[in-house]
VEXDRENGU-806981 format. One record per residue (C-alpha): x, y, z; residue number from 1; residue in one letter. Coordinates in Angstrom, 3 decimals, decimal comma, always signed. Example, Ala and Ser with C-alpha at 12.3 -4.5 7.8 and 13.67 -1.06 7.14 Angstrom:
2
[pt [+12,300; -4,500; +7,800]; 1; 'A'];
[pt [+13,670; -1,060; +7,140]; 2; 'S'];
REM end
This chain:
215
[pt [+0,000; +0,000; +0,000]; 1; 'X'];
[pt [+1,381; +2,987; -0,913]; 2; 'X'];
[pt [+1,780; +5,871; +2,202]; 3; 'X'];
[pt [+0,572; +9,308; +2,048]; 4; 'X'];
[pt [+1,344; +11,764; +4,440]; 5; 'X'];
[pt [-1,726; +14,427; +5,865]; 6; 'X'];
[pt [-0,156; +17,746; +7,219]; 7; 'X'];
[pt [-1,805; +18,886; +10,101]; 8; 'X'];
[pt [+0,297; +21,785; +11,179]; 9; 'X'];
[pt [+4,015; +22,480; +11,019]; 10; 'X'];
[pt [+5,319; +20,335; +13,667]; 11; 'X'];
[pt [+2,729; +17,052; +12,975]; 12; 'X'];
[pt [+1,233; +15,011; +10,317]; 13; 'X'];
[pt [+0,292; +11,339; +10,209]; 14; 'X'];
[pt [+2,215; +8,774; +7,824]; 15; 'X'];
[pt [-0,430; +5,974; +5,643]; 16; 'X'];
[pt [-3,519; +4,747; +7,327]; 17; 'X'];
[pt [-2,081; +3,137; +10,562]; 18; 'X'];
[pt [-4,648; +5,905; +12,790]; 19; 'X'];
[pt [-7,833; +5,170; +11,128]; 20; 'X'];
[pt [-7,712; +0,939; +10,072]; 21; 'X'];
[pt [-10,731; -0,710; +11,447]; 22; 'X'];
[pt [-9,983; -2,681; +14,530]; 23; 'X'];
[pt [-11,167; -5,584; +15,988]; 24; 'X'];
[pt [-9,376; -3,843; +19,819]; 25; 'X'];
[pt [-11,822; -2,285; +22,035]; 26; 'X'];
[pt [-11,426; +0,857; +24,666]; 27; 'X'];
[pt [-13,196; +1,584; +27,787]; 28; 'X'];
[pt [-15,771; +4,555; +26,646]; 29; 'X'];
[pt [-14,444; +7,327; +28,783]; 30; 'X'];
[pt [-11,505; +7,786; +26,357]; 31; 'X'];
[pt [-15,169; +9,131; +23,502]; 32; 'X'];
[pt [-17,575; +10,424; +27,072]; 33; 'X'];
[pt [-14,576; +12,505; +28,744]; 34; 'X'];
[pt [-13,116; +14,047; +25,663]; 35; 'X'];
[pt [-16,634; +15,091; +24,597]; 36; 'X'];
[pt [-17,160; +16,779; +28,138]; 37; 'X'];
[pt [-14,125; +18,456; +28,186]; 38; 'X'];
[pt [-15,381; +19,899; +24,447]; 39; 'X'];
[pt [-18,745; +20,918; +26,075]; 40; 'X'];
[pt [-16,945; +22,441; +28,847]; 41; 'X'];
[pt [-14,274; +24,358; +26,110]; 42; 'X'];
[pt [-17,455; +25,594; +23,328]; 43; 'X'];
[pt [-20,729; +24,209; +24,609]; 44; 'X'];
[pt [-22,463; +21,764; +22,868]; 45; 'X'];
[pt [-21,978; +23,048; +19,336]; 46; 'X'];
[pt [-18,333; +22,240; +19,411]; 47; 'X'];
[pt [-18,925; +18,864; +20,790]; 48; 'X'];
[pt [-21,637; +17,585; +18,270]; 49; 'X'];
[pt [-18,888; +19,065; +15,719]; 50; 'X'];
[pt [-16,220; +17,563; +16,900]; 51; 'X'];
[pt [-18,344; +13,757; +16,979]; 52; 'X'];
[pt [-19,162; +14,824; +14,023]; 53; 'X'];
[pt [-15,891; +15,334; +12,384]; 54; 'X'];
[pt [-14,666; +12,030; +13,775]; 55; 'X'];
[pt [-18,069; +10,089; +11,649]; 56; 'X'];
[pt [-18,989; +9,623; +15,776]; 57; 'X'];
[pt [-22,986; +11,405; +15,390]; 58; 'X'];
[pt [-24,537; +8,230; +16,670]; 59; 'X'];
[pt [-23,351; +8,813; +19,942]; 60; 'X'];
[pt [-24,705; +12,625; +20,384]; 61; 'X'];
[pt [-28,183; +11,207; +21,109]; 62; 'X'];
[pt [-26,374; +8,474; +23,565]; 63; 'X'];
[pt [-23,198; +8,902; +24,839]; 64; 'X'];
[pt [-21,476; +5,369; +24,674]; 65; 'X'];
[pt [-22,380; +3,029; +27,863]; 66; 'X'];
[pt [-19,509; +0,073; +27,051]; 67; 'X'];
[pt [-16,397; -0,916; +25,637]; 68; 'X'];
[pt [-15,798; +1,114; +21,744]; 69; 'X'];
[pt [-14,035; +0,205; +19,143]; 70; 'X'];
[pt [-10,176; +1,373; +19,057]; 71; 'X'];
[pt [-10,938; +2,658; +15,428]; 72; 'X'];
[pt [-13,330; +5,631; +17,119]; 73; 'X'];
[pt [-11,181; +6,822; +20,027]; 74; 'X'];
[pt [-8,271; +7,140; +17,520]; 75; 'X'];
[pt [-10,770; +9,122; +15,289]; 76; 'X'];
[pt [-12,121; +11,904; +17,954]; 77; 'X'];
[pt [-8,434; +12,600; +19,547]; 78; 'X'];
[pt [-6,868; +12,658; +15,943]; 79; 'X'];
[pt [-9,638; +15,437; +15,340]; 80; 'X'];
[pt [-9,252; +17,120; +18,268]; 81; 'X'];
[pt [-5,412; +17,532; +17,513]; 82; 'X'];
[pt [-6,291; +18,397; +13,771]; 83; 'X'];
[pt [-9,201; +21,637; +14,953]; 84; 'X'];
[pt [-7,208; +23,063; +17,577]; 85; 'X'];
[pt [-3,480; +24,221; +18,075]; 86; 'X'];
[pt [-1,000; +22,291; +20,103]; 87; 'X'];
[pt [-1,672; +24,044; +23,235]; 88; 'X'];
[pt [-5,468; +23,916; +23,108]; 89; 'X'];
[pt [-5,813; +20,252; +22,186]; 90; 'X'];
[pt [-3,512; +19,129; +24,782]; 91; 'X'];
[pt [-5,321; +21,216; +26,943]; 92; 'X'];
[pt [-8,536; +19,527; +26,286]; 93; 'X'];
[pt [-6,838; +16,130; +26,079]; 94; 'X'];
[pt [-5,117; +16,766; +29,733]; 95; 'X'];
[pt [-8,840; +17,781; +30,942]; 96; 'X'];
[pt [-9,843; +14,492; +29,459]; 97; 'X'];
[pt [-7,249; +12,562; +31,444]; 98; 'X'];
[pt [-8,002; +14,185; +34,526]; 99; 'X'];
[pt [-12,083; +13,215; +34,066]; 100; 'X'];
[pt [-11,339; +10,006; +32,880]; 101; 'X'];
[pt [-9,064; +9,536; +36,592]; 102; 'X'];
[pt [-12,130; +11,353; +38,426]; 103; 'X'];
[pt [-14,420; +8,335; +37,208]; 104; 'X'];
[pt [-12,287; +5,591; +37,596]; 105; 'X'];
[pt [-11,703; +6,496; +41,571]; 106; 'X'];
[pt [-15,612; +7,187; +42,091]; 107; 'X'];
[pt [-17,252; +4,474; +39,775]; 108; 'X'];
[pt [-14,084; +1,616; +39,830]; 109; 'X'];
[pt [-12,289; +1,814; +43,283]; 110; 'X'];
[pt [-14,272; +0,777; +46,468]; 111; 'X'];
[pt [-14,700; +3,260; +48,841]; 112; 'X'];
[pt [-12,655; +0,263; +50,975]; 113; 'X'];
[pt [-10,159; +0,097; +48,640]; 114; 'X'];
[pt [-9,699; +3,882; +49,010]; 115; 'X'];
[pt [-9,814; +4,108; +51,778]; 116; 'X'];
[pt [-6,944; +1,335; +52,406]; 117; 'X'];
[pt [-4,650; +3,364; +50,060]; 118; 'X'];
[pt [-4,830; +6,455; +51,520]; 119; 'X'];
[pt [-3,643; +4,695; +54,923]; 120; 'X'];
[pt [-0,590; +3,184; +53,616]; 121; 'X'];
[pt [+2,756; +4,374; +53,112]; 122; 'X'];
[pt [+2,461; +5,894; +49,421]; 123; 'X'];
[pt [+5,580; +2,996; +48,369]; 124; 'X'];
[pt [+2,638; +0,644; +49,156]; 125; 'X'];
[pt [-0,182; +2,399; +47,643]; 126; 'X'];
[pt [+1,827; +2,872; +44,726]; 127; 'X'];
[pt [+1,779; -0,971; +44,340]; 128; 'X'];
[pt [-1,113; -1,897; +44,709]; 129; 'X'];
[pt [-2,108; +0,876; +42,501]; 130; 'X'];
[pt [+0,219; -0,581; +39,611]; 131; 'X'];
[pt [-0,983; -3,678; +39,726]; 132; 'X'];
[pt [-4,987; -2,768; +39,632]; 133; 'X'];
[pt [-3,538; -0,438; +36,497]; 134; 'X'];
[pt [-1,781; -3,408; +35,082]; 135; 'X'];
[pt [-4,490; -5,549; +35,608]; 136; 'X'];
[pt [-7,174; -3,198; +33,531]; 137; 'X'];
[pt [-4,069; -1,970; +31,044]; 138; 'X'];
[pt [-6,426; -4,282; +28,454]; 139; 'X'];
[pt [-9,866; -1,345; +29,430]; 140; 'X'];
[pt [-7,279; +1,803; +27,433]; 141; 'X'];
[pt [-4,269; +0,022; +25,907]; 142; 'X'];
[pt [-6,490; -1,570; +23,161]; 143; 'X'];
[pt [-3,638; -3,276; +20,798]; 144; 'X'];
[pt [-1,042; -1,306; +22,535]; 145; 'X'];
[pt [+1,059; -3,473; +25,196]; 146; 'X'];
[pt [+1,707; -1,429; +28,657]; 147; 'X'];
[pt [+4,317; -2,220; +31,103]; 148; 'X'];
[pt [+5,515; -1,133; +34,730]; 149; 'X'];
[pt [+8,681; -0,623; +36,196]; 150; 'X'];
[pt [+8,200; -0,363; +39,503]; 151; 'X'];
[pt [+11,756; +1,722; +40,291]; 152; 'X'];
[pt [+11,857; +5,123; +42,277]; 153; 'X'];
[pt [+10,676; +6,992; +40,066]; 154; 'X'];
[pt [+7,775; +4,813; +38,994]; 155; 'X'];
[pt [+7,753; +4,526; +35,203]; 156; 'X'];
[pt [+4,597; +2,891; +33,087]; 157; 'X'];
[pt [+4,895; +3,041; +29,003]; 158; 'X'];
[pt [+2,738; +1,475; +26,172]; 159; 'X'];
[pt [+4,087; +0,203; +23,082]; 160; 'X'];
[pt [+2,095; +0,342; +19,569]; 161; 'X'];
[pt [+0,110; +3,004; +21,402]; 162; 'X'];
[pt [-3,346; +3,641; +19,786]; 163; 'X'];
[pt [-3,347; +7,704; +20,218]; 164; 'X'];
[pt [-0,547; +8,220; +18,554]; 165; 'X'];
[pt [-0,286; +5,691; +15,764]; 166; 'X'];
[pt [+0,851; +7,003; +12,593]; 167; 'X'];
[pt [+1,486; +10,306; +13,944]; 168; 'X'];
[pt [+4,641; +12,102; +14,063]; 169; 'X'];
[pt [+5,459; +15,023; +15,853]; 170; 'X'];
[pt [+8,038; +17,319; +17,121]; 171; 'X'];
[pt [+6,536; +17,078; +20,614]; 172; 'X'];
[pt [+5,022; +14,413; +23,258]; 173; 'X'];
[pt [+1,112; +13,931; +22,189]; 174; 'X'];
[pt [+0,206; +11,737; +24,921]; 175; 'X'];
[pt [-1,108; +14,145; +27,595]; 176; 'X'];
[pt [-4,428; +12,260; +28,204]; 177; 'X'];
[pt [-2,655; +9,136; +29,505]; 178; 'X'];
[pt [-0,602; +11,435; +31,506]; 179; 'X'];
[pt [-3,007; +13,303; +33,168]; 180; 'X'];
[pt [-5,075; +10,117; +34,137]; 181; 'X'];
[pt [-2,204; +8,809; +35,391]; 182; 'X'];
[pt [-1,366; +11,513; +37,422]; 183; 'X'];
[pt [-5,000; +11,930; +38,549]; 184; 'X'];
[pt [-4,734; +8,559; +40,030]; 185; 'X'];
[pt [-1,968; +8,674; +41,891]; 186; 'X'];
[pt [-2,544; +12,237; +43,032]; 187; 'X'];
[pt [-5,985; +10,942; +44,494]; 188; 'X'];
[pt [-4,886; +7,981; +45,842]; 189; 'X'];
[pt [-1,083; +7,555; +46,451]; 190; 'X'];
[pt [-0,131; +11,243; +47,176]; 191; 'X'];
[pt [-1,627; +14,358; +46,708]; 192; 'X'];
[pt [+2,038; +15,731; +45,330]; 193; 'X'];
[pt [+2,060; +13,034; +42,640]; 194; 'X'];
[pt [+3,011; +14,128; +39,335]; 195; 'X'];
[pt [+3,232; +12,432; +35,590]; 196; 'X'];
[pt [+5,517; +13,253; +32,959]; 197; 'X'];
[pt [+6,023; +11,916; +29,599]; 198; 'X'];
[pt [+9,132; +11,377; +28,856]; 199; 'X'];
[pt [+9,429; +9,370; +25,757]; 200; 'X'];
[pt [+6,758; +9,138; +22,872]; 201; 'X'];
[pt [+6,465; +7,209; +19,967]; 202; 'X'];
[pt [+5,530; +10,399; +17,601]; 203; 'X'];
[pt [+9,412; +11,580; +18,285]; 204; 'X'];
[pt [+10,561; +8,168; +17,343]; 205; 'X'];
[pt [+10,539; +6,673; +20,707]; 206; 'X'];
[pt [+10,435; +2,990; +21,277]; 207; 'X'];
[pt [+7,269; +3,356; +22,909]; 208; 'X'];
[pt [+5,162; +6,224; +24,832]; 209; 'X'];
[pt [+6,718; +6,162; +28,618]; 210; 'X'];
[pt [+5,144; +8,088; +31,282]; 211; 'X'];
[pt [+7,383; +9,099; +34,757]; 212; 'X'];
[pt [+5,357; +9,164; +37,984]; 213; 'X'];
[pt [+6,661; +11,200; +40,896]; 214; 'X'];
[pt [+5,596; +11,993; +44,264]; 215; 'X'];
REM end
């Protein structure tokens, strides 16, 4: 198949087709609900409905999406987020993204036990047991990417073949959602200091998207 390249804007553009193949790999549905209610919160509903729009995502503006999506459209509404806004306003919206998608997963997918446990430990522990309930649900946001932990001081977590930024190539890191829900996380339930920082992505030619979590 012969590769085409899109330009975007001076410092991205995506090579072929890799961002927008049909895929079998499904993504938890905050990735689509969270990015549209970070685009209500930026224009109202008009720029949402344009934005699902502009990703061929309409059917969900009567119903916002209640399971698991295809890979295929959360690649399609953050590759049009990145392609209607500037840098600094999409990753804006993306990091607001990250930080509701974190929001839910404490209030709807950890116990009130469970966080209540965590915030007793020592954060070393927390941190653990954190990792591995991440690691267990990698499969919910990872779709046909692979994540990994390294459980060192700093903590670092990175996903290979990542779906957000397949086929894209840029001058700067793109994954800011993942970031921010990491760092959501572990501010909310490790420390309240906690921050994440990517410091390798695959759109600057990095062997895979690696995110550094501090505290």
């Amino acid at each position: 198949m012969t590769k085409a390249t899109l330009s975007l804007a001076p410092s991205i553009h995506y090579t072929g087709h890799e961002a927008v193949k049909g895929s079998a790999a499904r993504i938890g549905p905050n990735a689509i609900i969270q990015m549209a209610a970070a685009l209500r919160e930026e224009g109202g509903e008009a720029l949402a409905t344009n934005l699902l729009k502009k990703a061929r995502l309409r059917h969900y503006l009567a119903e916002p999406p209640s399971g698991m999506v295809p890979e295929s459209e959360v690649i399609a509404l953050h590759r049009a987020v990145r392609e209607h806004f500037d840098h600094q306003r999409a990753e804006a919206l993306a990091a607001r993204a990250g930080r509701l998608t974190g929001d839910y997963v404490m209030a709807n997918r950890i116990p009130t036990s469970a966080r209540f446990l965590l915030h007793l430990m020592p954060q070393r522990f927390a941190a653990i047991l954190l990792l591995k309930a991440i690691t267990q649900h990698a499969w919910t946001f990872s779709g046909t990417g692979h994540f990994t932990v390294e459980n060192n001081n700093p903590v670092r977590v990175s996903l290979a073949n990542n779906p957000l930024c397949r086929g894209l190539k840029a001058r700067t890191h793109q994954c800011v959602y993942y970031a921010a829900t990491f760092e959501q996380l572990f501010s909310g339930l490790v420390a309240s200091g906690a921050r994440c920082t990517e410091t390798a992505c695959e759109a600057v030619n990095g062997p895979k998207c690696t995110f550094e979590i501090k505290w």
